[in-house]
Structure formats: C-alpha cells, structure tokens
C-alpha positions in Angstrom: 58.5 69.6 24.1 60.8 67.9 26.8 62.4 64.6 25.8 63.5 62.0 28.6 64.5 58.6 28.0 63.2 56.6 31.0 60.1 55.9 32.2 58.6 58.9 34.9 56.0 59.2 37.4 54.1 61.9 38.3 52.8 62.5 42.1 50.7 65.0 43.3 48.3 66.2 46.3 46.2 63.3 48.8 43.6 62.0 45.6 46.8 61.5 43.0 47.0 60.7 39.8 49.2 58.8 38.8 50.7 59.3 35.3 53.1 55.9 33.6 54.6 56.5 30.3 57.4 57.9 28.5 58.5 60.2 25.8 60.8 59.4 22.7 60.7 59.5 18.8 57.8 61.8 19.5 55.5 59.5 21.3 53.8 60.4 24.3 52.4 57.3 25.8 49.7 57.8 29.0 48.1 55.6 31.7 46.0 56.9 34.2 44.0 55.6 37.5 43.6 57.4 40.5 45.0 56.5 43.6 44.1 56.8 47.3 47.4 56.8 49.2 46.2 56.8 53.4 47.8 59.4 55.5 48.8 61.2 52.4 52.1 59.0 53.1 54.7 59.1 49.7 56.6 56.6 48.7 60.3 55.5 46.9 59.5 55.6 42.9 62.0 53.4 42.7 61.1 50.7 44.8 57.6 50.5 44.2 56.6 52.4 40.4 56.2 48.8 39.3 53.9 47.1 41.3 51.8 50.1 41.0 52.0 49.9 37.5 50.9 46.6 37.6 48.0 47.1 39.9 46.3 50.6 38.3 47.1 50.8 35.2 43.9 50.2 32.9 44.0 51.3 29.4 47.1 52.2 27.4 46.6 55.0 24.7 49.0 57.4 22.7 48.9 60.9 21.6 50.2 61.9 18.4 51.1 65.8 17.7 50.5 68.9 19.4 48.4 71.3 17.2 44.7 71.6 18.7 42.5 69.3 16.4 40.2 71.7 13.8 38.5 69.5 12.0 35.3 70.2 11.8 32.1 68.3 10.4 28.8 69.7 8.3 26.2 67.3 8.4 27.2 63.6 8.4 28.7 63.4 5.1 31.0 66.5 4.9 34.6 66.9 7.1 37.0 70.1 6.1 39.5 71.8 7.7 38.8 75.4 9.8 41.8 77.2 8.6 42.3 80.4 6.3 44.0 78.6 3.6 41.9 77.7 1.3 41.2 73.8 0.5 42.4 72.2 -3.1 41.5 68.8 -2.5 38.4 66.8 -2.0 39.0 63.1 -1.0 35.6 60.7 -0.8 35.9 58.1 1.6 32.5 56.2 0.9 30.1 58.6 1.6 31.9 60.8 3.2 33.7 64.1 1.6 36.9 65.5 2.9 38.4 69.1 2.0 41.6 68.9 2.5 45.5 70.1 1.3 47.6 68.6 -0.9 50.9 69.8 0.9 50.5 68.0 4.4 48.9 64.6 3.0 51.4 64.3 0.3 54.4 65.2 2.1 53.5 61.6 4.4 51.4 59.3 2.4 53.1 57.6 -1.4 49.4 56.7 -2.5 48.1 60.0 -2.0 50.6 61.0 -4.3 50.3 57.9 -7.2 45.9 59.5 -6.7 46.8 63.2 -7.4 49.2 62.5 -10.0 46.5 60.5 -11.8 43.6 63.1 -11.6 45.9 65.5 -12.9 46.2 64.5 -15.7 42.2 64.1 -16.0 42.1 67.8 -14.6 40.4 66.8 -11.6 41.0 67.5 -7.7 38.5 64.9 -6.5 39.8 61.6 -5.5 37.4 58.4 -5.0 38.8 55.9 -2.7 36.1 53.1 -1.7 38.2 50.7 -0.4 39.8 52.3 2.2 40.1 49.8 5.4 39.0 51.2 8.7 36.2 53.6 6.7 36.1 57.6 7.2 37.3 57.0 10.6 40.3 55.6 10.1 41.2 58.4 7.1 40.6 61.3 9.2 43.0 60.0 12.4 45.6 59.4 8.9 44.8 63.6 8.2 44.8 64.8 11.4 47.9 62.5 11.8 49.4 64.2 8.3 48.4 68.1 9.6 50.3 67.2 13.0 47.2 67.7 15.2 46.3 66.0 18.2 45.4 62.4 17.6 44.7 59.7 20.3 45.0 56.2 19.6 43.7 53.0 22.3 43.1 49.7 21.9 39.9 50.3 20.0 40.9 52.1 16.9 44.8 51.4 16.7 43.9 48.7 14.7 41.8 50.9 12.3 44.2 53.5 12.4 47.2 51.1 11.5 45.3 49.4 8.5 44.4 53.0 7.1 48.0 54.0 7.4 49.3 50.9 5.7 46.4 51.5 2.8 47.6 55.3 2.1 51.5 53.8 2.3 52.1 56.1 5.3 56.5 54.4 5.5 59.1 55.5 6.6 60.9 55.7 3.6 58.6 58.9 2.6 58.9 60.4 5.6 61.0 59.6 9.2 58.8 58.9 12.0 56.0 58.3 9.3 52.7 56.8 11.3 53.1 53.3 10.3 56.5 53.3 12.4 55.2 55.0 15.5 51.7 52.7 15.9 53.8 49.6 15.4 56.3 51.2 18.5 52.9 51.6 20.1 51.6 48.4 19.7 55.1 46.3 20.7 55.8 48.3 23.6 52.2 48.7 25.2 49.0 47.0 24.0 51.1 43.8 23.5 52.0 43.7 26.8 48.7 44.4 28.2 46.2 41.3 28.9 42.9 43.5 27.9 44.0 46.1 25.5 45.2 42.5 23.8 42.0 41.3 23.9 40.5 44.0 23.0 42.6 45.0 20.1 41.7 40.8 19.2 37.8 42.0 18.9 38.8 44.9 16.7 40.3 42.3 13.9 37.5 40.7 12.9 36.2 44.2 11.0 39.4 44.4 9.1 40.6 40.6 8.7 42.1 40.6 5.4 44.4 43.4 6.6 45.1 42.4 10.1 46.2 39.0 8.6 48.0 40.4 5.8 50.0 42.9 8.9 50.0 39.9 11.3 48.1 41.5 13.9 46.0 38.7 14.6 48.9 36.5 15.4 50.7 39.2 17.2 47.5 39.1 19.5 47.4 35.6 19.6 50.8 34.9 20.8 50.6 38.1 23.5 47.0 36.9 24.8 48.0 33.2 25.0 51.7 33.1 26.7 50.0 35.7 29.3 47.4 33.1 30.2 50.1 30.1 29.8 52.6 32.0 33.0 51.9 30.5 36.5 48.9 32.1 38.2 51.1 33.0 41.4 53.1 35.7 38.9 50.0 37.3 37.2 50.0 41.4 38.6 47.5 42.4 35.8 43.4 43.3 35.8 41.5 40.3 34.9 37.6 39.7 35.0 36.1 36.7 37.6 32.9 37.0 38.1 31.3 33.1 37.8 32.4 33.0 42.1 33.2 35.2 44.4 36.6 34.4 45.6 37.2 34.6 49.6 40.2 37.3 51.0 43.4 35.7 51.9 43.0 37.0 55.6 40.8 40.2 56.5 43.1 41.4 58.4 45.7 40.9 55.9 48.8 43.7 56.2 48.7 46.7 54.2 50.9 48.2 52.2 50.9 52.2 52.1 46.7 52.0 52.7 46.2 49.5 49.6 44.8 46.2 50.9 47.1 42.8 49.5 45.4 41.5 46.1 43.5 38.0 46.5 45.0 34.5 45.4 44.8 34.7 42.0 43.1 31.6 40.6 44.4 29.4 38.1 41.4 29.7 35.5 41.9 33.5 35.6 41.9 34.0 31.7 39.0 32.4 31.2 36.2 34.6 31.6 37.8 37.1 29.4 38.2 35.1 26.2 34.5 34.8 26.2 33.9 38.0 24.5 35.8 36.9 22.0 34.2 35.6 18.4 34.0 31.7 17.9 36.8 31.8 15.1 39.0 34.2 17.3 38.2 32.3 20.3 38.9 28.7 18.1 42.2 30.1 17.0 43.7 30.9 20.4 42.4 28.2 22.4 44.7 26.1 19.3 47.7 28.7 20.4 47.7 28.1 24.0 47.6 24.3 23.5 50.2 24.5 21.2 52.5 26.6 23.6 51.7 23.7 26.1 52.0 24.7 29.4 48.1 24.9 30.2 46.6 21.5 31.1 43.7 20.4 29.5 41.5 20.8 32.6 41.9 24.4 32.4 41.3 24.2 28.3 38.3 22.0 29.7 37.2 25.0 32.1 37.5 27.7 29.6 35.6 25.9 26.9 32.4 24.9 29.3 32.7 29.2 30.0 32.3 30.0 26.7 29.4 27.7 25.6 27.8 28.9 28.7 28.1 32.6 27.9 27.5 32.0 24.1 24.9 29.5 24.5 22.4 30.1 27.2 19.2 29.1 25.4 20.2 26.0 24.9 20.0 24.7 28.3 16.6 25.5 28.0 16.4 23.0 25.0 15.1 26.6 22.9 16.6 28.5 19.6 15.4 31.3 17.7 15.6 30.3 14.1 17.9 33.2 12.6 20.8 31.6 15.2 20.0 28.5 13.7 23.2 28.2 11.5 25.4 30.3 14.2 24.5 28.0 17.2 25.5 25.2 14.8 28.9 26.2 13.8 29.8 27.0 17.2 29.1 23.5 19.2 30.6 22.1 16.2 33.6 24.0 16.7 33.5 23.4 21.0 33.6 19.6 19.7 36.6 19.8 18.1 38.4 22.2 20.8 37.8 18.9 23.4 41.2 18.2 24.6 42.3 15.2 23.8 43.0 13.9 27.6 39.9 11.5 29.5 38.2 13.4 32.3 39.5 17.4 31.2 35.7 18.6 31.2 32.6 16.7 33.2 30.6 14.5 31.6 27.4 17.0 32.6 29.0 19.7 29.9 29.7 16.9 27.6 25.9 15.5 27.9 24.7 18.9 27.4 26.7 19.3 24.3 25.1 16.2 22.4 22.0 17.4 23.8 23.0 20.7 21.9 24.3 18.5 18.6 20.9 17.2 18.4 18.5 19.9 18.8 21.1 21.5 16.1 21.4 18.8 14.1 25.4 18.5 13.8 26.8 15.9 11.7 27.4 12.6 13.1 31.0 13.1 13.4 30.5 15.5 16.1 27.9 13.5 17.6 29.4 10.0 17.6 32.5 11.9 19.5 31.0 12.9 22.2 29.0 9.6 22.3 32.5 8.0 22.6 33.7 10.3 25.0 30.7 10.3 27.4 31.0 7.0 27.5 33.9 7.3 28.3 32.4 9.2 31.4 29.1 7.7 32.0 29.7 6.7 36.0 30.0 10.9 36.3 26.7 11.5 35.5 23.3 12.0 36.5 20.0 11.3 35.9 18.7 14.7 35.2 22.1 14.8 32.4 20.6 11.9 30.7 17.1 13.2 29.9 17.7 14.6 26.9 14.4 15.1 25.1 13.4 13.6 21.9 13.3 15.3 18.9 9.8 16.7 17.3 7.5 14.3 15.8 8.3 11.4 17.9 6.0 10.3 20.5 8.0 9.7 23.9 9.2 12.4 25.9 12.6 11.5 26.3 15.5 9.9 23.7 15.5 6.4 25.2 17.9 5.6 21.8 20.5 7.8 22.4 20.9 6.7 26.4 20.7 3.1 24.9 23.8 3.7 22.7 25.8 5.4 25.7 25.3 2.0 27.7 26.5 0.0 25.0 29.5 2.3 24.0 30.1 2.1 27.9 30.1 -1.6 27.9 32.3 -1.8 24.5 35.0 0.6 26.4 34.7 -0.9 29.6 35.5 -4.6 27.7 39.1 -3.1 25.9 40.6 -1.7 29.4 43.6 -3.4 29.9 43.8 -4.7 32.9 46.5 -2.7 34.8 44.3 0.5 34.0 41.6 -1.0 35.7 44.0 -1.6 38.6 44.6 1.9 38.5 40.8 3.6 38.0 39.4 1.5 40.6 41.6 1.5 42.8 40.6 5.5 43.0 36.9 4.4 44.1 37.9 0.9 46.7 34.4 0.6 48.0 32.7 0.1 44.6 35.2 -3.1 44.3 36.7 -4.2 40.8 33.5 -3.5 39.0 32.7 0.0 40.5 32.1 2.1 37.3 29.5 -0.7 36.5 28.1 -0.7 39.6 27.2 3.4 39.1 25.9 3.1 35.9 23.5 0.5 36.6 22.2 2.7 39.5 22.8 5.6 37.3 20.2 3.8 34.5 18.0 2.6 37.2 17.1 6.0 38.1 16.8 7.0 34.5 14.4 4.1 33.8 12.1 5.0 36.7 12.1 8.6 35.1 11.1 8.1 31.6 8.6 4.9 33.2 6.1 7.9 33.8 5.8 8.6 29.8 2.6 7.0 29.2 4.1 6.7 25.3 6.9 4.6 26.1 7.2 1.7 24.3 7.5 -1.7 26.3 10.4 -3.2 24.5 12.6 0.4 25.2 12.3 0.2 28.6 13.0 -3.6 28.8 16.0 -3.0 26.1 17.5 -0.6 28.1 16.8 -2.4 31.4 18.2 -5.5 29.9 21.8 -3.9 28.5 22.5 -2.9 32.6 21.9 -7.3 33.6 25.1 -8.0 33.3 26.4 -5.0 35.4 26.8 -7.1 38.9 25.6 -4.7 41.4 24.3 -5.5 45.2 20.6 -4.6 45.1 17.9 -4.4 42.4 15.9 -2.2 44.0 16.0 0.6 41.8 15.2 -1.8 39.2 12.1 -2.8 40.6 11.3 0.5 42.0 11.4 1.3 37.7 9.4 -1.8 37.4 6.8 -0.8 39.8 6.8 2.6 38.1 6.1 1.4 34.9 3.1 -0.7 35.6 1.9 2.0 37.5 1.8 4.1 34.7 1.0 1.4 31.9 -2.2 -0.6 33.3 -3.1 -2.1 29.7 0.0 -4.4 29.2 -0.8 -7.9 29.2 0.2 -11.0 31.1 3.1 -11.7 28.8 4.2 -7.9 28.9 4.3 -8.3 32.7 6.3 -11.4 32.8 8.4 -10.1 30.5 9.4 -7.1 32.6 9.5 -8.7 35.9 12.0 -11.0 34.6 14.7 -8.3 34.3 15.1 -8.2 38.2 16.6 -10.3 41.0 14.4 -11.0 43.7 17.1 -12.7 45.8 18.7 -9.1 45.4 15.6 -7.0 46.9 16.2 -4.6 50.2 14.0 -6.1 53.1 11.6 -2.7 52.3 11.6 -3.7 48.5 10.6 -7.4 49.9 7.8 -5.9 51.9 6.7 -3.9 49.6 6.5 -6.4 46.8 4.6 -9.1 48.5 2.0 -6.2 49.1 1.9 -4.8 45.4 -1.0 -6.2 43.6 0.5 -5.2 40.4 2.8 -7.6 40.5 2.2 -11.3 39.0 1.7 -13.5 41.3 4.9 -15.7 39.7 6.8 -12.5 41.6 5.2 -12.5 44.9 5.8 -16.3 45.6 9.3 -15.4 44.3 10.0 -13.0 47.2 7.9 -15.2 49.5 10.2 -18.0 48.7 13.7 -16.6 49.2 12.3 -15.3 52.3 11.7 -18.2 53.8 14.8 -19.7 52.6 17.1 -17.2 54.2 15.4 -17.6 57.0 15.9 -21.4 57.2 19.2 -21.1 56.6 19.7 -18.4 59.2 18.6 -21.3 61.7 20.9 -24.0 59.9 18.1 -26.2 57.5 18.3 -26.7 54.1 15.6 -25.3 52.0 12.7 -26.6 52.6 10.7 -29.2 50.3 8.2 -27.2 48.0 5.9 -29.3 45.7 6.7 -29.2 42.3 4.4 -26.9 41.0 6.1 -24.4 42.8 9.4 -25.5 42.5 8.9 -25.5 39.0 8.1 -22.0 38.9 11.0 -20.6 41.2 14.0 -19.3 39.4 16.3 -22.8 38.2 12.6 -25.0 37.9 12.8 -28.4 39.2 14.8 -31.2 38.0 12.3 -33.4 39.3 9.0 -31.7 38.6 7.7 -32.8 35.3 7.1 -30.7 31.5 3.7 -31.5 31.9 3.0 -29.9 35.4 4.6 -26.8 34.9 2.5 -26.1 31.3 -0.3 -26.5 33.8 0.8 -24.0 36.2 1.7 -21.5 34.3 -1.3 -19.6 33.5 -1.7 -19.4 37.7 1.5 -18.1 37.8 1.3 -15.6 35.3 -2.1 -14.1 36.9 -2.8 -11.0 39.4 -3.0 -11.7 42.9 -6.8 -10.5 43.9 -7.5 -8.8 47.1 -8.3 -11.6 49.4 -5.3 -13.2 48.2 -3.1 -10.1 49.7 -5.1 -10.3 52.8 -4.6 -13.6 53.3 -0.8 -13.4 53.2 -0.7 -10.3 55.5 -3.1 -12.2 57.8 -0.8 -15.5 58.1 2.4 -13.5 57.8 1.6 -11.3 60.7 0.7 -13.4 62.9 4.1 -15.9 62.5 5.6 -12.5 62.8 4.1 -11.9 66.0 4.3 -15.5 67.4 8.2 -14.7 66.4 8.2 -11.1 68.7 6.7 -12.9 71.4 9.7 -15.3 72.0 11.9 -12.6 73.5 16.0 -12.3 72.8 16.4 -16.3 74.2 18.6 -18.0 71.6 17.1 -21.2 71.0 13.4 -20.1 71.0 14.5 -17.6 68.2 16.1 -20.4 66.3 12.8 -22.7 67.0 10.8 -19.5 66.2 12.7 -19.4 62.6 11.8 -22.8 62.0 8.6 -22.6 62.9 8.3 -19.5 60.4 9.6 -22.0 57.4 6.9 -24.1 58.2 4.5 -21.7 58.3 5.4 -20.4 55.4 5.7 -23.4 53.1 2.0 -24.3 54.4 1.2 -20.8 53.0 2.8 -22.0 49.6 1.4 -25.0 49.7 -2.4 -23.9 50.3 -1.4 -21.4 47.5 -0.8 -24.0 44.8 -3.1 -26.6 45.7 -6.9 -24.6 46.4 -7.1 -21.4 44.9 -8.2 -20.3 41.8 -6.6 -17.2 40.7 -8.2 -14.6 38.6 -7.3 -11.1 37.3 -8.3 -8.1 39.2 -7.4 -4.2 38.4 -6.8 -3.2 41.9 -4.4 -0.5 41.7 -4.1 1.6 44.5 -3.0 -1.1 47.6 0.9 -0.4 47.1 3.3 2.3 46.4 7.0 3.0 45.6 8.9 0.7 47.7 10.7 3.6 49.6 7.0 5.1 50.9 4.4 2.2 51.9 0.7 3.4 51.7 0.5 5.2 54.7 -3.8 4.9 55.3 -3.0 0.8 55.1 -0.3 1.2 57.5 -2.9 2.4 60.0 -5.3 0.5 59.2 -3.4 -2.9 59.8 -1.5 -3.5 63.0 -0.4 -6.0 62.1 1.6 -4.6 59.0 3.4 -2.1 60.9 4.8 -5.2 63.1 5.6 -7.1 59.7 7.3 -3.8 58.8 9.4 -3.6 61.5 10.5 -7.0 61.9 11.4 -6.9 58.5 14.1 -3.9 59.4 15.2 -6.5 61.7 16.5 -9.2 59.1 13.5 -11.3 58.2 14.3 -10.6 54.7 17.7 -10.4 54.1 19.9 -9.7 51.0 
C-alpha cells in the first residue's frame, strides 16, 4: 500500500480518466468522470486540478480494506463466509442468518462482545439482534468491514453503514482506526462538501431517523446543503439540476479552455430544483435553515417553495386527488403555508390562489386558509381571472365559489383602508398611469371579468352576483363597461328574473361611464329595461349639447324624474306613475323606431361636411332631435313586455346579420367612433 499526503491526479492516454482523492489513515477516497481533453493537449496539475475537480467530479465514495470480498449468500436468508476455517458463530439480523467468526468481529465491535459473553453463559453460539439500524445490509458492510475485505461506501449507504457501526460500538477506544472514525473522516471531508451526495445522504435519513438525529447527521446535512445554496450564484463550480427552462449560452462562440466549452451563467435559483426530491419534513426543516442563515431573500424562498408544490402536487391543479393521498396532500400545503416568507410580494398571487384553492379541496384548517386569504389580498391587483375561479365544493349548486372571491374583495378593501399614506406614495408611484387609486382600479376590472365568467352559471344566485358587483362600486375606475358587459351576460343567461331583479342589477352600473361601443350597444339590447336605454339616450344627448356650448336640455318631468338625481321639480305623484313604464322591456318596434330617428339625425349630421359652424348647428339640431324622441317616448306609447332575445350581443361584437341588414346602423356605428357618445 503506498501512503501520500496530498491530494494526486492521475492522467492517462486521449479518453482519460481522471482519478481525485487521497490516501491516509487507510482511506482510499475515489472520484471518477471521464474527460475529453482536444488535441490530446496536457495540462499544469497545479494550475488547473481544481477547477476540474469542480467541474467532473460526480459522486464521492470510499473503499475500505484490501482483501477480495468472499461473502457469499445461499438463498435470501442465509450469508457465511467461503473460507476453510470453520464458522462458530451465527448472528440473526431479522431474517437473515450470518456464519461468521468470533475473532475478527470481536476484536472491533464492544457489543459483539457484551452478546457472546451473555450466550455463553446460556451455552449458546446464536445471537438474536432485531434492532439493528440499517437492517442485514448495514451488518454485513460492519463484517466485511471487521474481516478487512473490500468495502465501498457512497452517499447511499454511508449513512446505513455509519448507524450499524454506532449500534455494534465499532470506537476507537476498542480498536485504532475502528469504522466509526474513518466514515465520520469520510463524511467531513467529502460528502459534506458535496451539493448532491448532501442531498442525497439527506434522503437516506428519513429510514433511520432516530439514529441520524441521535448522531446529528441530519443537522450535519442541513447546515452543508443550506450554506451551499446561501453562497453567491457567480462562485457556485458544482453539478446542479435546472430543468424548469433552458438557459441560453453566454456567447456560442465563447473561448475554450483546453477543448471544454465555458460553463453557462449560473442562475440564482440554482438549488431549487434539487430540494424537490426531498420529503416534506426534510424539505420543511431546511428551507427553516436557510432562512435562518439569512442570506437568501425571500423571493428565492418564494421560488423554491412554488417548485416543490408543483413537483409534489401536480393533481391538484387539476382540482383531482386520489383518496389514500388524502391526509399526505393535506399535511404538505399545510406545511407550504407556514414556509410563506414573511415579506409582501416573495411569491405571486397565482401560486398563492392555487394554494387556497388546494386548502379547500383539502379541507385545511382555517388558520391556513384565513392566511392566505389575508395575504392574497394582499395581492389581489396580480391576479387573474382564470386564478379566481376556484370551483365550489361538492353538494353546492353553482359552479364556482362566488363566497370565497367575495371575502378576497373585502379583505382587499379592509387592507387597502389601513395603508398609511406614505406607502401608498410609494406603491403607486410604481404604477403612475393607474393614478392614486391604481390597485383599485385593477381589481375592479379584475372582478368585472370574474363576474362576466361565473354570469354563464345558470345556478347563480341573483343576490351573489349583485353582492359581489356591489363590493367593487366604490372602486372609482374610468369605464363600466366590463360591468355591463357582466350585466348583459347575466340576463343573457337568466331570462326568468323579474322586473325588480332587472332594475336591481342595472343599477350597479354608470351609464355616464359607458365606452361609445357600450352606448351603442346598449340602446340596441332589448334586454335591457327601458329605464337603461333612455339613460344612455340621455347622457348622449347631453354631451353632445354641451360639446356645442347649451346647457342640458329641458326634459319633462316624467323623464327627468326617472334620470339618475330625479327632479326637484317633478312631483311624488308623477314619478309613482311612471314607474312601471320605466321598469318595462323595450318591444321591437320601439328599437326600430330609435334606430330609425337616430340614423337619420346621424346622417343629416355626416352630410354637413368638416365646416365648423354647421357641425356645431348640426349638434344642436341632434339635441333637439333627440329630446323630441324622448318626449314622444313618454307621452304616446304604451310599453309592454316582450322576450325578444336575440337583437343584441356582447358589447365588444354587435350582431353582425343586423349590421347588414341596416345601413343605417353601420353609419350610427361609425359616427359613434367619432365622439357622438363620449365618456
């Protein structure tokens, strides 16, 4: 055997292997990878031996003694030794028998002795020993160990082997360079200070827990895994796994060094992939680690968490469990909860939706699920539509949980209400074109698409949607049309609701606040009370009046009454009268009257050309027009309900069949691009 005291490197021939490790104590350590070196150019060891360490070295192992390993097996449940000398000792590990002698175990292991001593004096060679960490396995790597024949040890059984040895008492003190000494040289000086054979040796632990924690292996992992993955990404020269993107080269035509291309950036989430394999309580326990050595911001802690419930829960974005993974699936988004960092913004608010929806089709405890309530909240302007439709639990008739998105808005508008002012200084000033109320501004869109989505359940109740619609009113925002584009939706879907119901819903929205396509499109939709379309009618002509400098013009009190304010001057009596009108469906001939009267004002208006005045008489004479409409509205007709449902569409795509049909439509339409109804 030749003993040096440095590390060497062995170099040999084009296709070389390359052999890292060192001798002393009696410890042989290897690592292997074969390396392509262009030209068959050498290099200086010296120089260079550790970069290619860094770069090709794969798995650490040791071998232990140098007699050729003669164990043999006969069956599954019998190991002995080939050798001429007789056996005079049979140790049961489980099921397992061993034939064995006395001399080379007892010479190394203390417990061993304490056995033999004890069935001596029952005249018995057989020892029983059921508890024996690591199983047969770990015992015969202990023999072979104690006979001095070849033994290799690697991340995966270290662990084993080091719990047998500390079971059968394997010290120093019985014997120098005893096996307990020479795996704990192993482990310091190699898998330690590798990033896989750390995380592999991690896995290994959770077999043999009590004795891993009572030898401090665990920790020992903990600390080596999490200080690695807590070092600037810039220094890290070890094998990692990225998979979840593939990460573009640095420059193709990046120089080489000796034939081997220049690694890729490394990026800064580097560790995370790898600590998915780990077990949730592992996993739990070093994620606490690396936030207590604190040099990983919580983004990163963020990253790595999303990873892992990704990789250990993929069912669940599918809303689906088997029932056996019941309980598991439980613990573990229980446990992601409580991993959140602490820090606003660390993780998206689309991996915190999908959590609750997790917690609920789980059933966690409301702690769980009232903190990730707060925190999305917290969040809400982030997400999306398709995040909020979480779907509601079995039994229940609606598709969706309307509750849950209910409580989010509120929660949002409880949060939003304790800012202190300098930090809405500061958040807003991050998004200038949404102006001081910007997060409310996104959320009320954000709802307003949510509401036109779940306005397609034919099972949602009226008072949900209007309840949910109603917590978003005082969220000042520019346009309504999303609202009314949910409105639309929902009597679309619910043709049954009564006059009330409708009033009730169409009071939710602004009609001074409708897009000139939404105005269009609501003096067309025959779904609409006609309370709404003389609405819309009316603010029309008033902007237009006041385009060409009048004041609005005089309406008679019937309508005024009905108009959004009333009348000072109409009286109780008249608009009791009224209301029933109001609160009807326009009927067919009432639309077509409209369109009629409206084109043609529209096309008296195209015909005056780009003269100034004549566009300013035109706008005038469009007011007048238009309040003789009114007028003739609430003085002669009789309005009655009609079910005609198909006339009118979702205000961003106008029936295209009445388009053709009606010239004069299309005109209307495009005038109306031109400001005829303006915000």
């Amino acid at each position: 055997m030749i003993f040096v005291s440095k590390p060497f490197l062995l170099v040999s021939s084009t296709h070389t292997k390359v052999h890292s490790g060192f001798w002393g104590s009696g410890i042989f350590l290897w690592t292997s990878k074969v390396l392509d070196l262009a030209g068959g150019k050498l290099f200086e060891y010296r120089k260079k031996y550790q970069r290619l360490q860094s770069f090709f070295i794969k798995m650490k192992f040791m071998k232990l003694g140098s007699k050729p390993d003669s164990f043999q097996a006969d069956g599954d449940n019998v190991r002995y030794v080939a050798t001429e000398l007789e056996t005079d000792m049979i140790v049961n590990i489980g099921d397992v028998k061993f034939y064995l002698h006395k001399f080379p175990l007892l010479s190394k292991s203390a417990r061993l002795q304490k056995l033999v001593a004890t069935s001596n004096d029952e005249n018995s060679e057989e020892i029983h020993i059921q508890e024996m960490p690591g199983g047969p396995t770990a015992f015969e790597i202990c023999a072979k160990f104690c006979y001095g024949m070849t033994v290799t040890l690697n991340a995966y059984n270290v662990v084993a082997a080091r719990c047998g040895a500390e079971y059968l008492e394997m010290y120093e003190t019985i014997e120098k360079g005893n096996l307990i000494y020479k795996i704990d040289v192993f482990l310091n000086s190699s898998i330690f200070r590798s990033w896989k054979d750390s995380i592999i040796v991690l896995k290994t632990t959770k077999s043999l827990h009590p004795w891993c924690e009572k030898l401090k292996v665990v920790s020992h992992c903990l600390d080596a895994i999490a200080s690695k993955a807590s070092i600037d990404a810039s220094k890290v020269e070890w094998s990692y796994t990225y998979s979840r993107k593939k990460l573009p080269s640095k420059n193709e035509n990046s120089s080489q060094w000796n034939g081997v291309r220049e690694p890729q950036t490394v990026p800064k989430d580097w560790w995370v992939e790898d600590l998915c394999e780990l077990h949730i309580d592992l996993y739990k326990r070093l994620i606490a680690t690396i936030k207590a050595k604190g040099r990983v911001p919580g983004d990163l802690i963020g990253e790595s968490l999303n990873a892992y419930t990704s990789r250990r829960l993929p069912c669940l974005s599918k809303g689906m469990i088997w029932n056996n993974d019941f309980v598991k699936y439980k613990s573990l988004v229980e446990t992601i909860v409580q991993l959140l960092p602490a820090e606003k913004g660390t993780v998206s608010c689309s991996f915190l939706l999908r959590l609750l929806r997790s917690a609920i089709l789980l059933e966690c405890g409301e702690t769980e699920r009232n903190e990730l309530t707060r925190r999305i909240s917290q969040q809400l302007p982030e997400a999306t539509v398709t995040d909020l439709l979480i779907r509601a639990p079995a039994g229940k008739d609606t598709i969706y949980d309307v509750d849950i998105v209910h409580n989010l808005v509120k929660e949002f508008a409880t949060h939003s209400s304790r800012i202190e002012p300098i930090e809405n200084v500061f958040e807003e000033s991050q998004k200038p074109k949404f102006g001081p109320d910007g997060s409310k501004v996104l959320v009320a869109k954000l709802i307003e698409g949510y509401l036109a989505e779940i306005a397609r359940d034919p099972n949602l109740p009226l008072s949900k949607f209007v309840n949910l619609a109603a917590s978003i009113t005082s969220f000042s925002r520019p346009s309504h049309d999303g609202l009314y584009r949910a409105i639309d939706m929902y009597l679309k879907e619910h043709r049954g609701i009564s006059k009330s119901e409708r009033k009730r819903i169409c009071r939710l929205m602004d009609c001074r606040k409708l897009s000139a396509e939404a105005c269009t499109h609501a003096m067309q939709n025959e779904r609409l009370p006609l309370r709404v379309v003389l609405q819309v009618l009316f603010f029309e002509q008033a902007r237009a009046t006041a385009y060409a400098g009048n004041s609005t013009p005089d309406l008679p009190g019937s309508s005024r009454a009905l108009l959004p304010g009333g009348s000072q001057s109409s009286s109780r009596s008249t608009t009791t009268n009224t209301e029933d009108d109001w609160d009807s469906m326009p009927t067919t001939e009432d639309i077509k009257a409209l369109k009629g009267e409206l084109a043609a004002l529209r096309l008296g208006s195209h015909r005056s050309g780009n003269d100034a005045v004549t566009s300013v008489a035109a706008i005038r004479m469009k007011g007048l027009v238009m309040s003789k409409i009114l007028s003739k509205l609430l003085s002669g007709k009789e309005y009655g309900e009609t079910s005609s449902s198909n006339t009118s569409e979702s205000p961003s795509s106008i029936n295209a069949e009445e388009t053709k049909s009606s010239p004069s439509t299309s005109r209307k339409h495009a005038e109306t691009r031109t400001g005829t109804c303006v915000v």
